[in-house]
C-alpha positions in Angstrom: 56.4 -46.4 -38.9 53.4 -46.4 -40.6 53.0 -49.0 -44.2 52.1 -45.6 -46.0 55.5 -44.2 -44.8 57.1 -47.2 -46.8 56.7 -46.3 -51.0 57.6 -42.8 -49.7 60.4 -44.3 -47.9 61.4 -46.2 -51.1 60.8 -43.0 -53.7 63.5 -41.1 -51.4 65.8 -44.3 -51.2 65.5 -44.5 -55.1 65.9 -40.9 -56.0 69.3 -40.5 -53.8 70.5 -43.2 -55.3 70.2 -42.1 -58.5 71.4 -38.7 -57.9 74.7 -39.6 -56.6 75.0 -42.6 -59.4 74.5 -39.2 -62.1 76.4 -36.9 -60.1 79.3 -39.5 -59.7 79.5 -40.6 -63.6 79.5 -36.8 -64.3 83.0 -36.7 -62.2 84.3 -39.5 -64.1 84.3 -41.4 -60.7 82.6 -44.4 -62.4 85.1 -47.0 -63.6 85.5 -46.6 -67.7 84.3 -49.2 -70.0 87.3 -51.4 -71.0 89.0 -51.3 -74.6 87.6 -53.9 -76.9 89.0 -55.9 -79.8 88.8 -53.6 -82.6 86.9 -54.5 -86.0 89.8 -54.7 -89.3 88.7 -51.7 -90.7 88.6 -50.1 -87.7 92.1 -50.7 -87.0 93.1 -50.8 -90.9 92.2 -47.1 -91.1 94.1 -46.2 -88.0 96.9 -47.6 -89.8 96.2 -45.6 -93.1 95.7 -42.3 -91.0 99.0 -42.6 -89.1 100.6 -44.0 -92.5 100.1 -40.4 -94.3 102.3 -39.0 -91.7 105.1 -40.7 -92.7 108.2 -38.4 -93.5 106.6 -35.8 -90.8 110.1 -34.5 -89.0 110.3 -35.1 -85.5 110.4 -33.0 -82.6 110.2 -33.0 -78.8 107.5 -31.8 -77.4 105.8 -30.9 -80.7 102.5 -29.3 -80.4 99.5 -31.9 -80.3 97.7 -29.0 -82.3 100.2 -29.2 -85.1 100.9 -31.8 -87.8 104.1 -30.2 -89.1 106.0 -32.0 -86.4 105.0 -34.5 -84.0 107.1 -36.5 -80.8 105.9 -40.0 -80.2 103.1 -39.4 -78.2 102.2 -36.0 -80.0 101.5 -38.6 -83.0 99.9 -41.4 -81.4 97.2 -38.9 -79.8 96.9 -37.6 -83.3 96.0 -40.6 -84.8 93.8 -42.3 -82.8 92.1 -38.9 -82.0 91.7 -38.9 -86.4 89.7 -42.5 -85.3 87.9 -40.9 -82.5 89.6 -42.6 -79.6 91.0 -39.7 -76.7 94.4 -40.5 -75.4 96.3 -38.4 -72.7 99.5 -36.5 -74.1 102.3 -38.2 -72.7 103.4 -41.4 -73.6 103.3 -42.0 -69.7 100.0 -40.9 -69.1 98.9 -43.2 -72.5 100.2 -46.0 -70.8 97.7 -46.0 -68.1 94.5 -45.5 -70.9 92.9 -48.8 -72.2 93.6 -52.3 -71.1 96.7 -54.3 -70.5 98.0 -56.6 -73.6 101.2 -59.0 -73.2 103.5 -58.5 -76.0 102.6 -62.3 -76.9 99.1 -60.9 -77.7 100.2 -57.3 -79.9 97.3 -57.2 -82.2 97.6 -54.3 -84.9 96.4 -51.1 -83.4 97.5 -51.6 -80.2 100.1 -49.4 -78.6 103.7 -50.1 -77.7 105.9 -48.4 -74.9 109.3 -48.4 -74.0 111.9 -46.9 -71.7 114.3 -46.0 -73.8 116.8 -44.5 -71.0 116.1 -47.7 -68.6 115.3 -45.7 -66.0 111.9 -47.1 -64.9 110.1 -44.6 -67.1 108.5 -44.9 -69.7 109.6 -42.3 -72.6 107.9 -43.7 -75.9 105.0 -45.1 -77.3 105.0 -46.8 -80.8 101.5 -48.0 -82.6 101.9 -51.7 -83.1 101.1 -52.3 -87.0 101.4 -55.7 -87.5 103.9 -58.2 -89.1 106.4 -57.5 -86.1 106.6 -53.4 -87.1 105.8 -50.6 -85.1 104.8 -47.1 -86.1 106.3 -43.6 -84.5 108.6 -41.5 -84.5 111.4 -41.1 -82.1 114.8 -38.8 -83.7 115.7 -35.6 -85.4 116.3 -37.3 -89.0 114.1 -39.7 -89.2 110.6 -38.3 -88.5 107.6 -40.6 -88.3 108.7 -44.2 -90.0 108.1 -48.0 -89.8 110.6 -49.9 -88.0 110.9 -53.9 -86.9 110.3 -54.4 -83.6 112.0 -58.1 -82.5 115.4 -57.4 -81.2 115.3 -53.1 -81.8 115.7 -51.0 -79.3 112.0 -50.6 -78.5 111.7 -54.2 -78.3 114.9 -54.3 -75.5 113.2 -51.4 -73.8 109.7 -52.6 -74.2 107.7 -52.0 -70.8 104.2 -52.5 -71.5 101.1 -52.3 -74.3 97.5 -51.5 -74.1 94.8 -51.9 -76.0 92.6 -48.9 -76.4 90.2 -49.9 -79.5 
C-alpha cells in the first residue's frame, strides 16, 4: 500500500464511522442520557401542575389524551409531559424510564411504584412530593389526592423509584 492510499484510507475509516454512529442514534440504539437532579422550580412546578388535578375522578385505563379522568400512570405521563419530560404509559413501562433512586434518597419529583396485588408486578406509580406524601390517584371515589406514604399501602407495596428529572 502506497502512503497516498493512507488519508484516503483514513477519510473512508472516518466517514463509516460516523455514518453508523448517526444512523445508530437515529434508532435509539445509543444508550440515553441519565436523569439528573432536578432544579426547585423545576420540580416545584411539576408539583403545582399535577396539584390542579386534584379532585380529577379516577378511572382504569383512562385515556392519556383526556384530563377528565386519569389511572395512575395516565396522570403521571400527564404531568411530567405538562414539564416536558416523555414517560411510557404504563406504570410498568415508567418503571424502566430514568435512573434508579432507593426510597432512603426520594427527593420530590421523583416517582414512586408499588405492587399493589404482591404479585411481582408492578401496578402503580405515585409522584413522590415531599414531606413523606405522594401524589396519584388509585380508586373510584377518590380521584387524584395526596396521601402519606410511611406505613400506607404504597409504602408496604413499594418496589422501586426512579428519577426522571
Amino acid at each position: 500500500m502506497s502512503n497516498k492510499s493512507i488519508p484516503s484510507l483514513s477519510k473512508t475509516v472516518l466517514s463509516v464511522t460516523l455514518g453508523l454512529s448517526i444512523a445508530l442514534a437515529g434508532n435509539g440504539v445509543m444508550p440515553q442520557p441519565k436523569a439528573h437532579a432536578a432544579s426547585a422550580s423545576v420540580t416545584n412546578k411539576l408539583i403545582s401542575s399535577g396539584k390542579k388535578y386534584l379532585g380529577v375522578r379516577y378511572q382504569f385505563g383512562a385515556s392519556s389524551n383526556t384530563t377528565r379522568a386519569f389511572d395512575c400512570s395516565s396522570f403521571t405521563q400527564r404531568v411530567f409531559k405538562l414539564n416536558g419530560v416523555k414517560l411510557p404509559r404504563s406504570s410498568k413501562q415508567q418503571a424502566k424510564a430514568g435512573t434508579y433512586i432507593s426510597k432512603r434518597n426520594l427527593k420530590a419529583g421523583d416517582l414512586v411504584f408499588s405492587d399493589t396485588n404482591r404479585d411481582g408486578i408492578i401496578n402503580h406509580v405515585s409522584i413522590y412530593i415531599g414531606n413523606d406524601r405522594l401524589m396519584h390517584t388509585y380508586r373510584v371515589g377518590v380521584g387524584v389526592t395526596i396521601s402519606k406514604f410511611s406505613g400506607s399501602a404504597w409504602d408496604r407495596t413499594y418496589k422501586t423509584a426512579r428519577r426522571v428529572i
